[in-house]
C-alpha positions in Angstrom: 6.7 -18.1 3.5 6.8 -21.8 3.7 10.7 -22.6 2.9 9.4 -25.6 0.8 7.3 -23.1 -1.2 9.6 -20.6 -2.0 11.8 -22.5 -4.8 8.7 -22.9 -6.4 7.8 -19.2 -6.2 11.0 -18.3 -7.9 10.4 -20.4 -10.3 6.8 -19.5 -11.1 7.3 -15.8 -10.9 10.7 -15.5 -12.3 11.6 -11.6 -11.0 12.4 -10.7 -7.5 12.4 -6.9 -7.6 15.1 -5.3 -4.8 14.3 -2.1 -3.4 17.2 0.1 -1.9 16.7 3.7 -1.1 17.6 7.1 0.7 14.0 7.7 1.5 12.0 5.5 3.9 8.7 7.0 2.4 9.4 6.1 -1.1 10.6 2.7 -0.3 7.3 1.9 1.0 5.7 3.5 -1.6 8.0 1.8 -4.0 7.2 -1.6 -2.9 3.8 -0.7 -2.8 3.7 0.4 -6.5 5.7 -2.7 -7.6 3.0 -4.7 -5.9 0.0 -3.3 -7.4 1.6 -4.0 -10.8 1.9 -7.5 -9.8 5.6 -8.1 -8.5 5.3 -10.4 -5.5 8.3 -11.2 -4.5 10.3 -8.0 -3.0 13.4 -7.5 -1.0 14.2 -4.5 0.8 17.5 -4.0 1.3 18.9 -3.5 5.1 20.4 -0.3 4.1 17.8 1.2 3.1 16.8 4.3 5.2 14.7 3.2 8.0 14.5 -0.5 6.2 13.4 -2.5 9.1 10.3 -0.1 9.5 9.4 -0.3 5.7 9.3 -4.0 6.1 7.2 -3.9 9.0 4.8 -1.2 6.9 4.6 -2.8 3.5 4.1 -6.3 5.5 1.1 -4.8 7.3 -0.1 -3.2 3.8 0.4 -5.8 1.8 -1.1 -9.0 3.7 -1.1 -12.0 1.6 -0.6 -9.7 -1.6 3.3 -10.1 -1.9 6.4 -11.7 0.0 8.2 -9.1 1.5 12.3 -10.1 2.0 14.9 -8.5 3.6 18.4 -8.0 1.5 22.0 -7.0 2.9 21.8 -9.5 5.5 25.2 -10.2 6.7 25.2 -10.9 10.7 22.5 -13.0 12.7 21.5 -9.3 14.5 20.0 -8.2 10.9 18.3 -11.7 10.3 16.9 -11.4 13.4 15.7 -7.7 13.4 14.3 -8.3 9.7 12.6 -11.1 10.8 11.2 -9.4 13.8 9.5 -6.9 11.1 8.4 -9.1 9.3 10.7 -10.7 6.3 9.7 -14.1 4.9 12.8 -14.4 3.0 16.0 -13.3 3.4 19.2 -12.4 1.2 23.2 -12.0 1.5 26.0 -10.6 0.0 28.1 -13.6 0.9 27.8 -16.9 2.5 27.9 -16.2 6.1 26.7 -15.5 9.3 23.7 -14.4 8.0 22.9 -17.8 5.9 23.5 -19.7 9.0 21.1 -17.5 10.9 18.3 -17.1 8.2 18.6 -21.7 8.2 17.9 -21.9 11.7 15.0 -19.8 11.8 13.6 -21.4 8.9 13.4 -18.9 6.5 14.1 -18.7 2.5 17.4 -17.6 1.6 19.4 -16.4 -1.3 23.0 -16.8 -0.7 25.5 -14.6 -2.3 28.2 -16.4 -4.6 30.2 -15.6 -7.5 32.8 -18.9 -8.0 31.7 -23.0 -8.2 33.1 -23.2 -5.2 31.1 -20.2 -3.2 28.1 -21.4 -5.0 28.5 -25.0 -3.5 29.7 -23.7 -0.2 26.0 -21.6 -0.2 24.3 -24.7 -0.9 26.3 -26.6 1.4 25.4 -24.4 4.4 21.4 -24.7 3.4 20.9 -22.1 1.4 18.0 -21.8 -1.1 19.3 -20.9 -3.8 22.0 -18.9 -4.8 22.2 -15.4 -5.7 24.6 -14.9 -8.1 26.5 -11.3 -7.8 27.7 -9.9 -9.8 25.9 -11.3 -12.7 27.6 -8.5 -15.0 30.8 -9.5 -14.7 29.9 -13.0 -16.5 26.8 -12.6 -17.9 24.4 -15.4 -19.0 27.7 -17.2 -20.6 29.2 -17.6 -17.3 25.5 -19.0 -15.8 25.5 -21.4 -18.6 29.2 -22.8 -17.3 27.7 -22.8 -13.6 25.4 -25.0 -14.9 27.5 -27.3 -16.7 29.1 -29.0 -13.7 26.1 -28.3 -11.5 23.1 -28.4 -13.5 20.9 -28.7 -10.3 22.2 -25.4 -8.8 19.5 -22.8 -8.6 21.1 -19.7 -9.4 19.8 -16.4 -9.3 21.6 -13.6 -11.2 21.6 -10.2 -9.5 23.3 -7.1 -10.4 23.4 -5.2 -13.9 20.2 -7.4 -15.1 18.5 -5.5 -17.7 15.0 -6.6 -19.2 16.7 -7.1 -22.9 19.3 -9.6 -21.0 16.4 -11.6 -19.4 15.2 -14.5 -22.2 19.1 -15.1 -22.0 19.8 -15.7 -18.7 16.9 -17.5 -18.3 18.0 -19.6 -21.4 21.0 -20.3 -19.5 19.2 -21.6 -16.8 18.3 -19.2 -14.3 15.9 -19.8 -11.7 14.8 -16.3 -11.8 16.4 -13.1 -11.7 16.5 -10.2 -9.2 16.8 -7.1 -10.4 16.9 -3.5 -8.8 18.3 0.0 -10.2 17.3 -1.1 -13.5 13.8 -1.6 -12.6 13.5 0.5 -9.3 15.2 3.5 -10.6 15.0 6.4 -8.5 11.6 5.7 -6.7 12.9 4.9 -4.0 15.2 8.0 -3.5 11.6 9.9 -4.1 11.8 9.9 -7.7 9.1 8.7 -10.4 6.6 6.2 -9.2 4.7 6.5 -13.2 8.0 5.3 -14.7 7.7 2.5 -11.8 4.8 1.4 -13.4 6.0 1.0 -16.7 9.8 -0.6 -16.2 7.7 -3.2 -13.1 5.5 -4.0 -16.8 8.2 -4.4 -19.1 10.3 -6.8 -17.0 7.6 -8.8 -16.0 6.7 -9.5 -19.4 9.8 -10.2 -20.0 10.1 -12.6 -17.3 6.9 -14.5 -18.6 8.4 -14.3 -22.1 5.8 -11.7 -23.4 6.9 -9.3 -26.2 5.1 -6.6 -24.8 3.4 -6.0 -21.3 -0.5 -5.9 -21.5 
C-alpha cells in the first residue's frame, strides 16, 4: 500500500477489522468472509496460528480486493517475515523495534500508545498513526482529551470497541477504529462464519453512520 495512501484509507473506510485466531483455516476463511462483505482493511495478528501463511494466502486470494496487515509486530524479525508474506501495513503493541522496522521498509504503521507522551513518541519515530490500546480503559472521553492538546494526532482506538460506542469515538475524533473480538467473534477459532456476516454489516454501517446495514 502506498504509505501516502493509507491515512486516507483509514479515513475513508473508518474500520480496520483484526483477525486473531487458534485456527489457521478459519483465519483465512475469516478474512475472506470479512472481505466479501466489504471490509478492506484487515490485520492478522502474528499470533495467530500459522499467521505468516494466512497472510501469504489471503494476499494471493484477495488481489487488489482488500489490504491485508500484519498485527503483534514487535521486533524487526516479525516486520520482516510479515512483509515477506505479504503485509502492506503493519501494527504494534508499543512503539518499538517494530515501528522503526516497518519506517524503513516503507510500510503503513499503527503504533501502539496509551499516554500524550507514547502517542507523540509514536509519531515522533514515523509512525502513521497511532493505535490507541486500550481504548476501554478511557473511552471516547479520554480520545476527546488526546485531542485537545493534539488535535492533529490520528488516533486509532483498538480494544473493547463495540459498534454502539462507534458514532462516539468517532465524534471524538477518531481516525477510524479497529475492532476485533467484537466483530470477529469466534470465526476464527472455527466458529460461525454466518454470524461474521452479520456483526462485519452492522459495524460497517455503523462506521459510515448508517442506522441499519443494507
Amino acid at each position: 500500500m502506498d504509505l501516502a495512501d493509507f491515512p486516507h484509507r483509514l479515513s475513508h473506510r473508518r474500520l480496520a477489522a483484526i483477525v486473531r485466531g487458534r485456527s489457521a483455516h478459519a483465519a483465512l476463511h475469516t478474512v475472506l468472509t470479512l472481505v466479501e462483505e466489504g471490509v478492506d482493511l484487515i490485520e492478522v495478528s502474528l499470533n495467530t496460528d500459522d499467521a505468516c501463511g494466512v497472510i501469504a494466502k489471503a494476499v494471493r486470494s484477495v488481489g487488489q480486493d482488500a489490504f491485508i496487515g500484519a498485527g503483534t509486530v514487535v521486533t524487526r524479525h516479525d516486520l520482516l517475515r510479515a512483509q515477506d508474506a505479504g503485509a502492506t501495513w503493519v501494527v504494534t503493541p508499543v512503539v518499538g523495534e517494530g515501528v522503526t522496522a516497518a519506517v524503513e521498509q516503507g510500510l503503513p504503521v499503527l503504533a501502539g500508545a496509551l499516554t500524550p507522551t507514547e502517542a507523540a513518541t509514536a509519531m515522533a519515530a514515523g509512525a502513521t498513526a497511532v493505535k490507541l490500546f486500550p481504548a476501554s480503559i478511557g473511552g471516547p472521553a479520554y480520545l476527546r482529551a488526546l485531542k485537545d492538546p493534539f488535535p492533529d494526532l490520528p488516533l486509532v482506538p483498538v480494544g473493547g470497541v463495540d459498534a454502539q460506542a462507534i458514532p462516539e469515538y468517532f465524534a471524538a475524533g477518531a481516525l477510524a477504529v479497529g475492532v476485533g473480538s467484537p466483530l470477529v467473534g469466534d470465526a476464527a477459532h472455527g466458529g460461525d462464519l454466518d454470524g461474521l456476516r452479520l456483526r462485519a454489516r452492522r459495524f460497517r454501517a455503523a462506521c459510515q453512520g448508517e442506522e441499519r446495514a443494507a
